[in-house]
NUVO-705648 format. One record per atom (N, C-alpha, C, CB): residue number from 1; x, y, z; chain; atom name. Coordinates in nm, 3 decimals. Glycine has a CB too. Layout:
<pts>
    k       xx       yy       zz  c   a
  NUM        X        Y        Z  A  CA
...
</pts>
This chain:
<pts>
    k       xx       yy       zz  c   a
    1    5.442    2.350   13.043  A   N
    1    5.451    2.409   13.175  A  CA
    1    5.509    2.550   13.168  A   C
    1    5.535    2.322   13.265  A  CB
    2    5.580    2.563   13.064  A   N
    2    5.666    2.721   13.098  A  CA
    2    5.580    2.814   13.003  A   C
    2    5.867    2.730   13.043  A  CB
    3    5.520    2.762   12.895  A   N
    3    5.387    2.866   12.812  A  CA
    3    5.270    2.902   12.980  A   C
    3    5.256    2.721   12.631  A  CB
    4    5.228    2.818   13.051  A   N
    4    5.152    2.840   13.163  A  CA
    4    5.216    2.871   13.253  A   C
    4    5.082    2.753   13.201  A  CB
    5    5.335    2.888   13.295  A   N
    5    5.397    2.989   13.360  A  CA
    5    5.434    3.122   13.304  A   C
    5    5.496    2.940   13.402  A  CB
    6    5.443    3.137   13.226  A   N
    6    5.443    3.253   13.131  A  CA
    6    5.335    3.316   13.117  A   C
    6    5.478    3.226   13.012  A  CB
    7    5.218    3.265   13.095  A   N
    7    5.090    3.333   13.098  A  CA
    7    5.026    3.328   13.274  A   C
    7    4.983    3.244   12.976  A  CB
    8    5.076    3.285   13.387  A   N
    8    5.065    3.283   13.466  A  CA
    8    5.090    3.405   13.533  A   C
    8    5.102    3.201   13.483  A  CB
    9    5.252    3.471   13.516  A   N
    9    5.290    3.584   13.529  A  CA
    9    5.264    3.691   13.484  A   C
    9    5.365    3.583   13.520  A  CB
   10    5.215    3.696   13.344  A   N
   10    5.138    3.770   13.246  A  CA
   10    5.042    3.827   13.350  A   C
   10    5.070    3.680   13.119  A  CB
   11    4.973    3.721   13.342  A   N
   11    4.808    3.761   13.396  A  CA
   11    4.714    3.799   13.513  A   C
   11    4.751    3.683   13.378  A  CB
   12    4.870    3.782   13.622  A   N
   12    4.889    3.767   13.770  A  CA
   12    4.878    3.938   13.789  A   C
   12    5.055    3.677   13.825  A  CB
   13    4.768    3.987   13.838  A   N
   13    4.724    4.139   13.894  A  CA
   13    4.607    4.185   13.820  A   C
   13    4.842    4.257   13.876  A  CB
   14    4.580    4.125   13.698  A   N
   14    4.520    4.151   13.593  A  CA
   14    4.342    4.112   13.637  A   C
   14    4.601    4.063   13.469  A  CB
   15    4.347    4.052   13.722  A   N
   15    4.200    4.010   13.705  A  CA
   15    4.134    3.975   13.838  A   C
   15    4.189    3.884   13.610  A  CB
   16    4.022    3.883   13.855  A   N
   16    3.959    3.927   14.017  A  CA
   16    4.062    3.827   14.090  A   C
   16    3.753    3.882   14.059  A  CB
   17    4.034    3.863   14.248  A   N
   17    4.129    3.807   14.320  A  CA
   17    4.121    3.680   14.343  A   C
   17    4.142    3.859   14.422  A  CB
   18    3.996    3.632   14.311  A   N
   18    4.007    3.471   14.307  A  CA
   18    4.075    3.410   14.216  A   C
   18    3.894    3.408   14.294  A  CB
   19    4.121    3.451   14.135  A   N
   19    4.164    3.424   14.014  A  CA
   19    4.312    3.441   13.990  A   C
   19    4.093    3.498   13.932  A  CB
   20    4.337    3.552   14.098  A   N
   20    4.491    3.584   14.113  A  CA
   20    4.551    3.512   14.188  A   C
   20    4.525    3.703   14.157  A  CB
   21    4.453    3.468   14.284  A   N
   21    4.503    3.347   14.398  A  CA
   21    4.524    3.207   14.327  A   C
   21    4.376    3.319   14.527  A  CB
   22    4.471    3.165   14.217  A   N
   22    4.495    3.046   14.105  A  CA
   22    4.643    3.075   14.043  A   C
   22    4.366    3.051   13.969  A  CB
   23    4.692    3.178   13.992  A   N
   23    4.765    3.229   13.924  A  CA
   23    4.910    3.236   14.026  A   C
   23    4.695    3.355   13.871  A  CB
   24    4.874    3.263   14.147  A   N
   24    5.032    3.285   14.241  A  CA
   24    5.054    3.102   14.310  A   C
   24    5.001    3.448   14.429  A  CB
   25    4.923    3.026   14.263  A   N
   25    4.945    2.871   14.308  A  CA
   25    4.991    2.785   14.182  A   C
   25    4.797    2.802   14.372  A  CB
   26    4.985    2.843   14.076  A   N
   26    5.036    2.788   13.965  A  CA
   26    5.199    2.802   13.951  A   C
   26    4.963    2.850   13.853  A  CB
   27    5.229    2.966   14.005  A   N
   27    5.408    2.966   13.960  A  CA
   27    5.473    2.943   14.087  A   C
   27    5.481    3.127   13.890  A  CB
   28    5.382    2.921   14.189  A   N
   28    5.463    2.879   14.311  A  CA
   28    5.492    2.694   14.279  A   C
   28    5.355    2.920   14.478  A  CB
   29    5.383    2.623   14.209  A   N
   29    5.364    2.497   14.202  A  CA
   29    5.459    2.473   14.086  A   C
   29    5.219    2.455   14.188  A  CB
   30    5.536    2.546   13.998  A   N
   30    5.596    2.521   13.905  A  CA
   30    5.745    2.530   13.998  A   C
   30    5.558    2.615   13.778  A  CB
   31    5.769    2.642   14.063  A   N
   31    5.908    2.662   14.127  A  CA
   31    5.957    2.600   14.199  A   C
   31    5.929    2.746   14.181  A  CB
   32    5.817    2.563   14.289  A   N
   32    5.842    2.463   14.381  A  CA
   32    5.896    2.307   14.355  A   C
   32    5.728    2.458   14.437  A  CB
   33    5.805    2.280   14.262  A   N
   33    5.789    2.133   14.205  A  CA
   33    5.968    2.145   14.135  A   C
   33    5.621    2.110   14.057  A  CB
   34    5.993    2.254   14.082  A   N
   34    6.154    2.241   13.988  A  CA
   34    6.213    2.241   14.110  A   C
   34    6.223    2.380   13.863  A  CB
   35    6.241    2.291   14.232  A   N
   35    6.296    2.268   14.360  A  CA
   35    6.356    2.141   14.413  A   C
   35    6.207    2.296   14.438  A  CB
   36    6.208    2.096   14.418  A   N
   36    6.199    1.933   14.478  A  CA
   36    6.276    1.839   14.384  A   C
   36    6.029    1.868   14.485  A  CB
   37    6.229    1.842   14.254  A   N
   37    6.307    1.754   14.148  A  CA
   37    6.442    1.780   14.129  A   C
   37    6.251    1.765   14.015  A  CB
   38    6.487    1.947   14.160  A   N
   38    6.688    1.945   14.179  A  CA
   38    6.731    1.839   14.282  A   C
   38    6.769    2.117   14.257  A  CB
   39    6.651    1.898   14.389  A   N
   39    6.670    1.831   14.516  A  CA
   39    6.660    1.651   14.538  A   C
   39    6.563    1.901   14.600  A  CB
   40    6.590    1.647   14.417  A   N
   40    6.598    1.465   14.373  A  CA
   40    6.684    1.410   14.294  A   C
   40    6.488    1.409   14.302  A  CB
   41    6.723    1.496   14.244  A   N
   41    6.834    1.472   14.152  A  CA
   41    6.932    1.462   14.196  A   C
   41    6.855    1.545   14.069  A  CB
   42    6.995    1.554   14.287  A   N
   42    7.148    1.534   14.371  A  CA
   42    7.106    1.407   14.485  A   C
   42    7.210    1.713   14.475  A  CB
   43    7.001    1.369   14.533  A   N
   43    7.003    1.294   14.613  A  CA
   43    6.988    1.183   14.564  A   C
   43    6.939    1.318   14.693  A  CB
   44    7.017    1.154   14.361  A   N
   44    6.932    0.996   14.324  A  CA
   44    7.097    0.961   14.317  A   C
   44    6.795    0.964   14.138  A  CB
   45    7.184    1.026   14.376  A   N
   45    7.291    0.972   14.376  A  CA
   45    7.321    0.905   14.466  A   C
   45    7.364    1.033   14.359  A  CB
   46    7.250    0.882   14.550  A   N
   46    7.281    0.815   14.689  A  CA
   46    7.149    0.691   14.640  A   C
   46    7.251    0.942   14.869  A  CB
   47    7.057    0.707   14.569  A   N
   47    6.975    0.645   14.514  A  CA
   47    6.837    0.683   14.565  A   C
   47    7.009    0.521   14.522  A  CB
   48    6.828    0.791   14.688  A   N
   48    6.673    0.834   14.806  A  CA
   48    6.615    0.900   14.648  A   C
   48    6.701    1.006   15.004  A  CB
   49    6.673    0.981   14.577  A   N
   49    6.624    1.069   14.500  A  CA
   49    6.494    1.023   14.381  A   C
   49    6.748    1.120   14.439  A  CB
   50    6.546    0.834   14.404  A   N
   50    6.446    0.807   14.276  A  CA
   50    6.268    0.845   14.384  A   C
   50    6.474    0.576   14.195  A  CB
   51    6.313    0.772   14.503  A   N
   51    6.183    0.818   14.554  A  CA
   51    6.143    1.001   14.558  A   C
   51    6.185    0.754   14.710  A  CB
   52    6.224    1.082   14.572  A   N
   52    6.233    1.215   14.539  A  CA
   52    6.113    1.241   14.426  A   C
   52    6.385    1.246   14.486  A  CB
   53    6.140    1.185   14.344  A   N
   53    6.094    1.218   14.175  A  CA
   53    5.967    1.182   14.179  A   C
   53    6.172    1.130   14.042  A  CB
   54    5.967    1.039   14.255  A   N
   54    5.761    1.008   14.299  A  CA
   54    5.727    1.109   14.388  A   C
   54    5.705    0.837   14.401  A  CB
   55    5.791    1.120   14.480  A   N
   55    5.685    1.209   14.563  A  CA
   55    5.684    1.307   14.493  A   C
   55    5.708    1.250   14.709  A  CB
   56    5.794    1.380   14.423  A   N
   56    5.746    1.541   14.329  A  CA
   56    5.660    1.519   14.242  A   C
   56    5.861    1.622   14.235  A  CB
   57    5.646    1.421   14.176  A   N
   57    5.528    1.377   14.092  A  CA
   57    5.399    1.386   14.111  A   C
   57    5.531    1.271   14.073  A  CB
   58    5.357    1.307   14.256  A   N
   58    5.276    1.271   14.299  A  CA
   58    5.188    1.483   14.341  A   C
   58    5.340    1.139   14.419  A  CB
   59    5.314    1.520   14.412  A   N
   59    5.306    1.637   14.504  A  CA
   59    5.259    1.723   14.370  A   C
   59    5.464    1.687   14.600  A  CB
   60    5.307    1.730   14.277  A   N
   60    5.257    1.828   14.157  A  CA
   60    5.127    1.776   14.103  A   C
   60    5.367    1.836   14.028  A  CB
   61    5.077    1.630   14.053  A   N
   61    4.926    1.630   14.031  A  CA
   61    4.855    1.670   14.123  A   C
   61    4.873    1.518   14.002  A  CB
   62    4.863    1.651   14.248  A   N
   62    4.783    1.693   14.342  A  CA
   62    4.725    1.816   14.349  A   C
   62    4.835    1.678   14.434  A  CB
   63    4.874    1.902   14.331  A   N
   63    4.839    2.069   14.335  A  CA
   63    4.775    2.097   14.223  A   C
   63    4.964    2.172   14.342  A  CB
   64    4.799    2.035   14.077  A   N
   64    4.737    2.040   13.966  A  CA
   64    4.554    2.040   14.011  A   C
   64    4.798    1.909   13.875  A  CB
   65    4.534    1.921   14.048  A   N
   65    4.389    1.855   14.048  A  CA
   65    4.319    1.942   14.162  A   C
   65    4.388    1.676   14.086  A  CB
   66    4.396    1.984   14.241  A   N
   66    4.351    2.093   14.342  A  CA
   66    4.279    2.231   14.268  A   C
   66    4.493    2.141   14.430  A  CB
   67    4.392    2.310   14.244  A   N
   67    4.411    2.377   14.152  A  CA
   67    4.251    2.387   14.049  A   C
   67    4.543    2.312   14.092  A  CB
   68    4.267    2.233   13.959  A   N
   68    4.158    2.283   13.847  A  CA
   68    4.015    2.260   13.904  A   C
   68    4.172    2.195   13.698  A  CB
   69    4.013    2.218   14.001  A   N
   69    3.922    2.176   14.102  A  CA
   69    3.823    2.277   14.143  A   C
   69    3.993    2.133   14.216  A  CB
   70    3.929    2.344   14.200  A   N
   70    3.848    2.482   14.265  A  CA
   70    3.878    2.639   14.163  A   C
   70    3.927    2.512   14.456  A  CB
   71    3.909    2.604   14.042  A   N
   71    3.860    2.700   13.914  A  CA
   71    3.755    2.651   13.858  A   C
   71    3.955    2.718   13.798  A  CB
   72    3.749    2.593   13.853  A   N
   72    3.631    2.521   13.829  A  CA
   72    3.466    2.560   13.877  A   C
   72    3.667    2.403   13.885  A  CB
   73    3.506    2.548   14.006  A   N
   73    3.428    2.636   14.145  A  CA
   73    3.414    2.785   14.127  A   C
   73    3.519    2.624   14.294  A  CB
   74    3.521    2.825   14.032  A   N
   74    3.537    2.989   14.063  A  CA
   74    3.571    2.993   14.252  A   C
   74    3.346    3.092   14.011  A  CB
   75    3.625    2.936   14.286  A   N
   75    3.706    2.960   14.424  A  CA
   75    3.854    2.991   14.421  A   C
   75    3.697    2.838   14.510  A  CB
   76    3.874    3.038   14.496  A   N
   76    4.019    3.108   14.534  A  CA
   76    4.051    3.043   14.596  A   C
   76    4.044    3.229   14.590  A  CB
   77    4.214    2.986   14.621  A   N
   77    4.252    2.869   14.684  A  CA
   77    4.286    2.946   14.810  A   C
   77    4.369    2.776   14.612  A  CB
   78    4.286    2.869   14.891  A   N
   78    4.229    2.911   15.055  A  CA
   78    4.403    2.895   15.075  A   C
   78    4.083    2.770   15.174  A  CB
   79    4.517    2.872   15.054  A   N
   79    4.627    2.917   15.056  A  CA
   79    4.767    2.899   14.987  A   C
   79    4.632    2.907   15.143  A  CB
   80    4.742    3.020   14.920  A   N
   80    4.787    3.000   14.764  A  CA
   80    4.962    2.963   14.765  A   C
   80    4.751    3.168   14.666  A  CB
   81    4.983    3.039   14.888  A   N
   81    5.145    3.063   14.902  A  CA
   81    5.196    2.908   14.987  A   C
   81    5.184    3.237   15.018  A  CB
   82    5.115    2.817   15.024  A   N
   82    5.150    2.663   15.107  A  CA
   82    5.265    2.635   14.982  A   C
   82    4.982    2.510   15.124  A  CB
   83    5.382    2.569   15.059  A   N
   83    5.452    2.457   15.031  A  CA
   83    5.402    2.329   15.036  A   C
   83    5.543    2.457   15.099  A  CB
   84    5.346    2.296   15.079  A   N
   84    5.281    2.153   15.076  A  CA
   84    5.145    2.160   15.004  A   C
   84    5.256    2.092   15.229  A  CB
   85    5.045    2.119   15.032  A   N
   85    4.895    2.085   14.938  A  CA
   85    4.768    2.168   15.001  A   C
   85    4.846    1.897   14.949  A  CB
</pts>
């Protein structure tokens, strides 16, 4: 994940805009997703957090399968900057 965030940032201006729009949904989906899982972590102390960790789980393949979905397509994700899916 952090070699593809790394080349994410790299490559982010570099190329057509459909492509840049893949690239700002990848390090938002990495920051985000490390967000949610802090945020599961202080809360698996109360024990809500183990569910925390599924839904960040769940919430990151999604954006993943989204994601390779519509590169795939050569489409630009229709909104790259969403917190949610």
């Amino acid at each position: 994940m952090l070699i593809g965030l790394v080349m994410a940032y790299v490559n982010r201006g570099k190329g057509e805009a459909w492509l840049d729009s893949h690239y700002t949904w990848a390090i938002r989906t990495f920051w985000i997703g490390l967000l949610y899982a802090f945020a599961s972590l202080i809360l698996s102390f109360i024990l809500i957090g183990v569910l925390g960790f599924i839904a960040t789980a769940v919430w990151m393949i999604v954006r993943v399968v989204i994601g390779l979905q519509t590169v795939g397509r050569r489409e630009p994700i229709s909104n790259p900057t969403s917190w949610i899916i």
